[in-house]
N, C-alpha and C positions, 0 to 999 in steps of 0.2 A: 504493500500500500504506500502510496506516492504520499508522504505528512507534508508537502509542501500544495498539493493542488488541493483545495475546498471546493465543497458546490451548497447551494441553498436555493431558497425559494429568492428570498430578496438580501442584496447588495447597499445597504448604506453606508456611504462617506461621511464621515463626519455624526457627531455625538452631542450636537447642540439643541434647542428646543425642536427645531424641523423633521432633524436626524432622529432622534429620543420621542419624537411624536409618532412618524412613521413606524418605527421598530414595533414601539407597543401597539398601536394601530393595528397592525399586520400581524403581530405574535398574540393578541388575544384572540384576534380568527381563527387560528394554529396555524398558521403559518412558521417556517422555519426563518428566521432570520440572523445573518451576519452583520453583525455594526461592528464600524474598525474608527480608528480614532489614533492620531499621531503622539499623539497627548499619554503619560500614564493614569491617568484619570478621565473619567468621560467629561467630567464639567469645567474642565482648566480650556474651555472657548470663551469664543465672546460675550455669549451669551450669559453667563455668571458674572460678566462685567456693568450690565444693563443696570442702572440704578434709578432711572423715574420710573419704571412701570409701563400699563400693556393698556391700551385702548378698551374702555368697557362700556358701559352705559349709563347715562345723567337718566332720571327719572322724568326730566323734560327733554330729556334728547330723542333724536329721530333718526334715522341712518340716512336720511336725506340733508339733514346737518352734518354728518360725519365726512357724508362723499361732497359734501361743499369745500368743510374745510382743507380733506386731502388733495382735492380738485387745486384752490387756491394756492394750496404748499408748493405743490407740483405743476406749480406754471400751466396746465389746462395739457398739460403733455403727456398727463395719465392714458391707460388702456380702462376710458368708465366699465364693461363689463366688471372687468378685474375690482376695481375701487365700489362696486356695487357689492359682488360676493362679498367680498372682505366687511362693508358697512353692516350686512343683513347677515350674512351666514357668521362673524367672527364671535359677535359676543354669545350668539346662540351656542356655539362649539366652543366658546370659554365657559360657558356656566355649567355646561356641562361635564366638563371634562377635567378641568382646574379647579370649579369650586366644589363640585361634587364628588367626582370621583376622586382625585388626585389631593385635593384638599389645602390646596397650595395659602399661604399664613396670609392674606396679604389683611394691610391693618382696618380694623372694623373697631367702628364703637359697642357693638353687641353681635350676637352672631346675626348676619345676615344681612346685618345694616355695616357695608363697607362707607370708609374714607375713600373721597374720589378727589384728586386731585387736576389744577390744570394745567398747560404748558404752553409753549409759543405757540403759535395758527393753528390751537384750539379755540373755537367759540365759548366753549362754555369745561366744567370741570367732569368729566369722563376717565380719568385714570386710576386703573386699581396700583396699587403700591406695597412694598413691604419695606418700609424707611428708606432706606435712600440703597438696600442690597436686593431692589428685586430679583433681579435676573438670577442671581446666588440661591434665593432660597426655591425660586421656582425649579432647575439645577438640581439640586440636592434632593427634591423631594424624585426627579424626573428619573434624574442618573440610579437613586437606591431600588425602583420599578423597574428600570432595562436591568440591573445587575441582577434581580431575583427572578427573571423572570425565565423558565422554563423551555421556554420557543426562542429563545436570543442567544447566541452564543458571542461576548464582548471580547474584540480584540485588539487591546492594547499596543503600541508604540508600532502604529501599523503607517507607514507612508504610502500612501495609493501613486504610481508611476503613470500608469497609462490606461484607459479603458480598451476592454478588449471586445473589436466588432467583426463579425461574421465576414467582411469585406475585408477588412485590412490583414485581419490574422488568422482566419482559416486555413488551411492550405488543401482541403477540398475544392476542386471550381464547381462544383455545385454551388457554392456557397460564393464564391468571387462571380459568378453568372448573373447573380440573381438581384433582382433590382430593389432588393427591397435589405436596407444596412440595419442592421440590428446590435443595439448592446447585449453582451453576456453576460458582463463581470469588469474586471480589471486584474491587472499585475499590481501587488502589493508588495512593498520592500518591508522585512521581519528585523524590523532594528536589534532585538537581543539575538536572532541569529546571524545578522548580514548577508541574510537570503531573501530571494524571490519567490511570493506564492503565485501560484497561478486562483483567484477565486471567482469561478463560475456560477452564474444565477440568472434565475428565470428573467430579474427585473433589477433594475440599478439606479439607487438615488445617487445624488450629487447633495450635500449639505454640507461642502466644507467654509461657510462663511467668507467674510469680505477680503481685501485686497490692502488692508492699512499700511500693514510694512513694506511695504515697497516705494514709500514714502518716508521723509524724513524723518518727521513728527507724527504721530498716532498716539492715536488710546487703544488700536487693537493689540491683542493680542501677538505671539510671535510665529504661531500658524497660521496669520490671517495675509497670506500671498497670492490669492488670487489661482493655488490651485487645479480647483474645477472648472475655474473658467478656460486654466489654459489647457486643461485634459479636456474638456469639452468641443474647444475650436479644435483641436487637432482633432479629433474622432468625426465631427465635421458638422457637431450641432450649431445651430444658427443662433446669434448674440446679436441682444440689443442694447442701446444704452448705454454703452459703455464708457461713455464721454462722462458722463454726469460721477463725480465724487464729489458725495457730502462731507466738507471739513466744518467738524464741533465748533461752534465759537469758545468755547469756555474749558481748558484743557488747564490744568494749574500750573504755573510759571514756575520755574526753579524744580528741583529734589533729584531728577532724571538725565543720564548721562545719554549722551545720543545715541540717535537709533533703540532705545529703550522705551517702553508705551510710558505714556505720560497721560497723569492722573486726570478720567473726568470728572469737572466739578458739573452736576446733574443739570440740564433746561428744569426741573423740578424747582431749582433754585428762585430762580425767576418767578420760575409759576406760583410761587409761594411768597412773593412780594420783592426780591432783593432788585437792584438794579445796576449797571454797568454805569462806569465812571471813569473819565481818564486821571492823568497822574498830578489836574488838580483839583480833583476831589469833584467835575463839572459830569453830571448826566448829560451823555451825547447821540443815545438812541434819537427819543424826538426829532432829532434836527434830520435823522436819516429815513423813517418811515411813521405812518401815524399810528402804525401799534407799538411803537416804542419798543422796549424790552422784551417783550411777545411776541416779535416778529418771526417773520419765519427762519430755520436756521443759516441757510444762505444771505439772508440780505444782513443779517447781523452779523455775519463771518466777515463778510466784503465793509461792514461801519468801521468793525474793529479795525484793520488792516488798516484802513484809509486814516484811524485818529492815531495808529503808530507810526504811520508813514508821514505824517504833519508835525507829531511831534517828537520824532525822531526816537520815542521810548521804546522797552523793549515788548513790554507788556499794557493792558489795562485792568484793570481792578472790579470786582464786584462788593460792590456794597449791599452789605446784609442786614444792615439795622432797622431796614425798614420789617423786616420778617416777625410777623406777629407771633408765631410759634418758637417755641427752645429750641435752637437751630442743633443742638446737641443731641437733644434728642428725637427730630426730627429727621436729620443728618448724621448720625454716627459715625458710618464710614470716610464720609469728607471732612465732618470734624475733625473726628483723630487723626488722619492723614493732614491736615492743615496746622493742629498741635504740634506733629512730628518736627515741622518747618518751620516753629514759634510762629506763627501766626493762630490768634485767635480769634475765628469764626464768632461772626456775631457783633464784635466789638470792632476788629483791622480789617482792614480789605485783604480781598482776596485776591490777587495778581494772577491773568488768566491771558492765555493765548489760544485762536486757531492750532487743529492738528487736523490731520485726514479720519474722518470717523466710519464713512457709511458710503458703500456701495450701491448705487440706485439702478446702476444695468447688472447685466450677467445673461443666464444662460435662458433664452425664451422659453418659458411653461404658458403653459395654460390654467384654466382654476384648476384642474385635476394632476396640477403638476408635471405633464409629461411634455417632454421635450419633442423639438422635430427629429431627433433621433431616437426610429423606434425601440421601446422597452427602457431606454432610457429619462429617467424622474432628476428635476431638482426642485427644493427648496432654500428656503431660509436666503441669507444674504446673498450666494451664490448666484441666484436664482433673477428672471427679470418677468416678475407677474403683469408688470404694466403699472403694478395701486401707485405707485412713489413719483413713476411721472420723470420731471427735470430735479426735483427735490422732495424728500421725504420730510412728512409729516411727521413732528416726535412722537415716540410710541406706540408706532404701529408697527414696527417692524418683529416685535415682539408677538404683535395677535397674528401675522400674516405667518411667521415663522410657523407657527401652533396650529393657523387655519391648514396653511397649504401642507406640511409635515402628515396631517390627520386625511386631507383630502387626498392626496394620494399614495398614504394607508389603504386606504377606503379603494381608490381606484384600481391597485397593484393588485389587491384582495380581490375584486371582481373579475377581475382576468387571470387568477391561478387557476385556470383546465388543464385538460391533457394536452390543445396546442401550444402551451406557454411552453412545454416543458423541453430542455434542453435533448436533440435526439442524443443515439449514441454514435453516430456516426459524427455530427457536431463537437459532440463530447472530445471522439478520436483526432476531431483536426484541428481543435488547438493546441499549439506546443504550448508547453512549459518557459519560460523566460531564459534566454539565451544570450549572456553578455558578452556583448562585443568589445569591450573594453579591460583589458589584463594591465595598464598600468594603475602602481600604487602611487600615484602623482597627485594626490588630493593635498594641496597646501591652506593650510587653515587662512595665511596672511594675501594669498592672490583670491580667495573667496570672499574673506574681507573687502578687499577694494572692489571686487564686484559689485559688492553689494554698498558698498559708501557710494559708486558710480549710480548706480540705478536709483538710490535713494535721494540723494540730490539730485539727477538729474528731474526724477518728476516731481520734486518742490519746488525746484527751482525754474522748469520749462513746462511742465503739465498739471499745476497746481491751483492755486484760488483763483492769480486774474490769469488768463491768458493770451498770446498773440500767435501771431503768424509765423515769425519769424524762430520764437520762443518753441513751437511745438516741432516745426524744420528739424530745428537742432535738436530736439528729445528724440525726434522719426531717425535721424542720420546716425545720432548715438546710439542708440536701440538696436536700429538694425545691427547695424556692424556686432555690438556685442553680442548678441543674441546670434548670429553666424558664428562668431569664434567658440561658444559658448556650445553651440550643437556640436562643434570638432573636438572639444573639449569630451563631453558629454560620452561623443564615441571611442575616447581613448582611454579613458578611467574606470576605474571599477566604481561599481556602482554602491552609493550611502546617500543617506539623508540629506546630510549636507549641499551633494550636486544637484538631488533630485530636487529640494527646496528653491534652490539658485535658476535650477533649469525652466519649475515652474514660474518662481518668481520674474525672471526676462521676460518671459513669454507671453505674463501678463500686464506688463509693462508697456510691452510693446504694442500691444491689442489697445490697449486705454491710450495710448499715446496717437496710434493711428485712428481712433477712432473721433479723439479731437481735435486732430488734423482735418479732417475731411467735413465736421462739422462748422461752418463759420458766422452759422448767431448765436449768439449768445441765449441763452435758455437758464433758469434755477440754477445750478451746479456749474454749468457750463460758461464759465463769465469771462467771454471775449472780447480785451479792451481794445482793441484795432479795428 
């Protein structure tokens, strides 16, 4: 028996709410499933980073309010089905799923009467919350259900390399004939062995989250490289969107050595009364739009920027005194992270810059999550539903993760027949992983400068404003390395570290040409030429 080739029913990448939706989704059907995760824990994504909370419902709210205000967020450049499911279907399948089943803590004055909070280019206050850790305890409750559960087999420090399709790597021509390209699986690299699994399935999500580090500055996480997106273009699924990155306004200044994620200070903040201020003490939202401090995350991105560019500071400041509540304990986790710094929340400002936060394109789904590459599913940030448009609404990304995660659960489950099933002839023509690379030439310090190259190149060339000339030179740079990098690629033995590098260019390069070829400027997209 071959311990490196697996087979199951379902394939998912990634272990975040999307990921962790689908599993259990599909594993309470009985379904067999394999969820792999680069991480030694399932919940070290991004998603345990989330600190305002998940879009739910005001008792005066309407989903016709919800799809207005995501409409607005996202510059009118939404896919409205998609922002429709999400408005009507999302809190339906949060009530059900998170508060009832799963039972997720979020805070309530008595049982069933939650705390609903609001945030920027919300109308009104619609967010459930768990202090300022939501994403953490939603996480903990999701992750200790996929671990126990029966029909899930979880597999740790797993790097996915490539998706494996009936076209590209069969070697049957029945299967190279045939007009119709299907995913089966992927090549997974086995960090505690330094081997190659080969794992086969009926059906394959994509949930490995955003693209932050490939950027300067971020609050993602250190596996948020944009992955799936670039195992998806090469498999030859079709990507939208990809122009569009949402960078945080509010990131905290100082504590973090570069290229290190840097601490979110939550839009919650705001939402809860505090307001941006520059370095003399002057509120300067107003002057920039008439929601002020509420606005959406992009035009407050592009205020900040513009009042450190006037006055030559490095940072600006949030001011929190206005915040009617114990910001302590309201805030814990930013609290004590602002403690750490001797700054004291509540009373000193809070010195805050732009970083790259949120991914608004990726890989085209539909509400039922499947991609134009059949058997192929993504969700969660990976993923491009259409709800988020040119800019994402805060805290939705959380319900959409949970919705679309569940929805094609729900989908993959209705199409497990006897046609899903892998023949054995299919079985017999995929090989096993085949490295074409025997040197040990892997240098920690030229991986390094890869990655300082790619990182500054798109803060500095494919970042908050952009021009023409600016995205040229990230297209020219890109290329070129992303060629030496493939030649690389084929001469090294195969680890984490090149497969991260290899994905990371690739996704660089996709987001880079993608904002080249785009030239108005849109939400995210903000083209000063």
């Amino acid at each position: 028996m071959n311990t490196l080739r697996l087979q199951s029913d379902a394939l998912i990448i990634g272990s975040g709410i999307a990921g962790s939706m689908a599993a259990l989704t599909l594993a309470d059907q009985g379904c067999d499933v394999i969820i792999i995760t680069a991480e030694e824990d399932l919940a070290n994504g991004n998603t345990s980073l989330a600190q305002g909370g998940i879009v739910y419902r005001n008792e005066h709210d309407d989903p016709k309010l919800l799809e207005k205000d995501i409409l607005t967020a996202g510059w009118k450049h939404n896919f409205t089905r998609a922002v429709r499911y999400l408005a009507r279907k999302g809190p339906e399948v949060l009530k059900e799923t998170f508060l009832e089943k799963y039972k997720i803590p979020f805070n309530q004055r008595k049982p069933g009467d939650w705390y609903l909070t609001r945030e920027g280019g919300h109308g009104l206050a619609r967010i459930l919350y768990c202090d300022d850790h939501t994403g953490r305890n939603i996480m903990e409750v999701l992750s200790a259900a996929v671990q126990s559960h029966d029909n899930i087999r979880v597999l740790t420090k797993r790097t996915a390399i490539d998706l494996l399709t009936t076209q590209h790597h069969a070697k049957h021509l029945d299967f190279k004939y045939n007009l119709s390209n299907q995913c089966i699986g992927a090549y997974v690299f086995n960090e505690d062995l330094g081997k190659v699994e080969t794992i086969l399935s009926k059906f394959t999500m994509l949930a490995t989250g955003g693209i932050g580090q490939i950027y300067l500055h971020t609050t993602n996480t250190s596996g948020s490289i944009g992955s799936g997106l670039a195992m998806a273009h090469r498999a030859g699924a079709r990507l939208m969107n990809c122009e569009y990155v949402q960078f945080h306004p509010t990131a905290l200044f100082g504590g973090s050595k570069r290229g290190e994620r840097r601490f979110l200070v939550s839009e919650a903040v705001r939402g809860e009364g505090a307001i941006l201020v520059n370095s003399k003490g002057e509120p300067f939202m107003p002057r920039y739009d008439t929601r002020a401090d509420l606005a959406p995350r992009d035009i407050v991105t592009r205020a900040i920027m513009e009042e450190m560019l006037q006055s030559d500071d490095d940072c600006v400041y949030l001011d929190t005194s206005g915040i009617k509540a114990d910001v302590n304990k309201r805030f814990p986790t930013i609290s004590n992270k602002c403690r750490e710094m001797g700054i004291d929340m509540g009373k000193d400002p809070v010195p805050v810059v732009p970083a790259a936060h949120y991914f608004c394109g990726g890989i085209l789904v539909d509400n039922r999550g499947r991609s134009t590459l059949e058997k192929l599913y993504a969700a969660g940030e990976c993923s491009c539903t259409g709800v988020h448009g040119a800019n994402r609404l805060a805290s939705t990304s959380l319900l959409e993760g949970m919705l679309w995660g569940y929805s094609a659960g729900q989908d993959m489950k209705s199409r497990m027949n006897r046609s899903a099933a892998l023949s054995r002839k299919l079985n017999e023509s995929i090989p096993d992983w085949i490295s074409i690379g025997h040197e040990h030439n892997e240098d920690p310090a030229l991986i390094a400068q890869d990655w300082a190259n790619i990182r500054n190149t798109m803060w500095n060339y494919v970042g908050i404003a952009r021009t023409n000339n600016r995205l040229g030179r990230a297209f020219s740079d890109m290329r070129i390395l992303t060629k030496n990098l493939q030649d690389f690629y084929r001469e090294t033995e195969v680890s984490k570290s090149i497969i991260d590098l290899f994905h990371g260019s690739q996704a660089a390069y996709i987001i880079t040409l993608a904002a080249l070829r785009n030239t108005k400027t849109k939400g995210c997209h903000y083209r000063i030429d």
